[in-house]
Every structure is written in C-alpha cells, then in structure tokens.
C-alpha positions as CSV (number, residue, x, y, z in Angstrom):
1,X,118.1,72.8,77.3
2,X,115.6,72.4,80.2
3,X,118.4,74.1,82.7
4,X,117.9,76.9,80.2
5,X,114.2,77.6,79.5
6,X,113.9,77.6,83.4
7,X,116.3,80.2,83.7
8,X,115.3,82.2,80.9
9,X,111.7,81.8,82.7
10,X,112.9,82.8,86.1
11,X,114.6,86.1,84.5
12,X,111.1,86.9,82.3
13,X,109.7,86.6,86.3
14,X,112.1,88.4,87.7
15,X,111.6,91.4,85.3
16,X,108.0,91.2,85.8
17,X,108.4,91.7,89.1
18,X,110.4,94.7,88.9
19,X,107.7,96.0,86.3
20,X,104.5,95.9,88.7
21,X,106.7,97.4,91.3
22,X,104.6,100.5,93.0
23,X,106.3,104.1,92.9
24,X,107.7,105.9,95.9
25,X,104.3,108.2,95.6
26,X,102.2,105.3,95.4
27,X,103.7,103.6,98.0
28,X,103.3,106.2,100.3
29,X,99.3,106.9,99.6
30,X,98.8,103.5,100.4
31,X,100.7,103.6,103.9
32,X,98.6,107.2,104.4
33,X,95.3,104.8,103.8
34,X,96.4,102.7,106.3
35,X,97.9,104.8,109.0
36,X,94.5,106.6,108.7
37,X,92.2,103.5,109.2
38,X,94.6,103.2,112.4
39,X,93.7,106.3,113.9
40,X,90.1,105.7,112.9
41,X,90.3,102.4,114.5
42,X,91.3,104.1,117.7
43,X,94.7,102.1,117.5
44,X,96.8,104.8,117.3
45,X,96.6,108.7,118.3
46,X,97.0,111.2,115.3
47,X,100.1,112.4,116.6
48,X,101.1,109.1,116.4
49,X,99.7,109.0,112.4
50,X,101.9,111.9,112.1
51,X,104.9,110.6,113.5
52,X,104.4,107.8,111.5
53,X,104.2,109.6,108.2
54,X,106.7,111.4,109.0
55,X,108.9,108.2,109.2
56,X,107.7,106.7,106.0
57,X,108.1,109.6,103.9
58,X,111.5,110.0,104.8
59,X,112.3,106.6,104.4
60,X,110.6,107.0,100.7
61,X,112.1,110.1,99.9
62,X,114.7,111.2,102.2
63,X,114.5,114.4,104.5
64,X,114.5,117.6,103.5
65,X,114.3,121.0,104.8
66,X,110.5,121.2,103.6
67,X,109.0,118.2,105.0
68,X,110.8,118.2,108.6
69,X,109.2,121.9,108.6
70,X,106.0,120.2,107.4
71,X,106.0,117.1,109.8
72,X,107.1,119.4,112.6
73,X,103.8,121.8,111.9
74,X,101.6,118.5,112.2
75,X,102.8,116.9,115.1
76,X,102.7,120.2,117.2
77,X,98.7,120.6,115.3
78,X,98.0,117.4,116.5
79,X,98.9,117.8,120.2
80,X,97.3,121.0,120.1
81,X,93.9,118.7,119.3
82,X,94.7,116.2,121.3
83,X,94.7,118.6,124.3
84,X,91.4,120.0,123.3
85,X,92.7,123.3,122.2
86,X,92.4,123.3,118.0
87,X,89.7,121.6,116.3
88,X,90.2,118.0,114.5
89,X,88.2,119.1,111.8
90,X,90.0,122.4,110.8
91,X,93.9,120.6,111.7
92,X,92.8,117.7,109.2
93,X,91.8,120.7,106.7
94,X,94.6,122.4,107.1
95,X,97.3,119.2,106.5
96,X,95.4,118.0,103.4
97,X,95.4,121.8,102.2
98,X,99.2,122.2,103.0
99,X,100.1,118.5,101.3
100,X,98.6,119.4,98.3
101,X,101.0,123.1,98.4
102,X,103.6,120.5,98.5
103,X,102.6,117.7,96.1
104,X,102.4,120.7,93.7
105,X,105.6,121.9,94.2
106,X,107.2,118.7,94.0
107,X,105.0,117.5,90.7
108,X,106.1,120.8,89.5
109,X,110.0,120.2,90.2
110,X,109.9,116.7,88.9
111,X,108.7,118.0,85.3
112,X,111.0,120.9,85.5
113,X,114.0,118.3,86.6
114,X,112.7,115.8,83.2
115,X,112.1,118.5,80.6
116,X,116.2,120.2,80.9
117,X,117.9,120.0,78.4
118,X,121.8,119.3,79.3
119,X,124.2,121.6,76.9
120,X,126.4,119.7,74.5
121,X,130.3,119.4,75.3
C-alpha cells in the first residue's frame, strides 16, 4: 500500500511538472532578457546577442526561410554598428520593429492553423 501511494504521488509530481512547463515563446523571451543584460553587461558584442538568438530560436522553433532572412538582416545591422557606420539606437529600432512584423505573422498563423476545420471522410 505504501509502495503505492508513493508512486501514485511521484506520477501527481511528475504531471505537475509537465504542467508549469514554460512555452517555446516564453522560453525564448526569457533567453532574449538575458542575452540582453549580456550585451549590457559588456560580456558579449551585439552581434554576438544576435548570433545567439539566432541559435536559440532555432533550437525552439526550427529554421525557416523567414528567420534565417531575419537573423541574417541582424547580424550584418549589427556589424554595420559595431564598425561605427549605422547607429545602435536606430538598428535596435529597427529589430524590435521587424520582430514584432513577425510575431504578428506567426500569432496570426497559429490561430489560422487552430481554428480549421478538417472535412469529414
């Protein structure tokens, strides 16, 4: 009897676990938080942050057509302000105003993926 309360305990555990678990979107705002502080910090160089996005959103979500056009657009922003030549103020502008382009689009294709209606056989 004991053998099985701690089992059914472990599984409630287990579940709970799985529950709390963060999404891919919200994993990947938290890693942008801190990827950020690191180039605040001075730890890394923001085509370094870029790079590293880069890496975790793939990892997340997988590549794509859109995003290696995306990360590609960063990176080559970013050296342009690291070598003096674009303002870091205006580059930062125009990623967050390009992310949000595609976090529309892809909010926009998850509810259009969850509202079809398959056809009956």
């Amino acid at each position: 009897m004991k053998k099985l309360i701690l089992i059914g305990m472990a599984l409630a555990l287990t579940a709970c676990a799985h529950m709390s678990r963060p999404s891919p979107d919200q994993e990947f705002e938290a890693y942008r938080s801190e990827v950020r502080q690191q180039r605040d910090a001075g730890t890394i160089t923001a085509v370094q942050e870029q790079e590293k996005l880069r890496d975790q959103y793939w990892a997340l979500y997988g590549r794509d057509g859109d995003s290696a056009a995306h990360f590609a657009f960063t990176v080559a922003l970013m050296r342009s302000v690291e070598a003096g030549d674009f303002p870091a103020k205006d580059a930062d502008a125009l990623i967050a105003a390009r992310e949000k382009e595609i976090f529309a689009l892809k909010m926009a294709s998850r509810q259009l993926a969850s509202s079809y209606e398959y056809p009956e056989n």
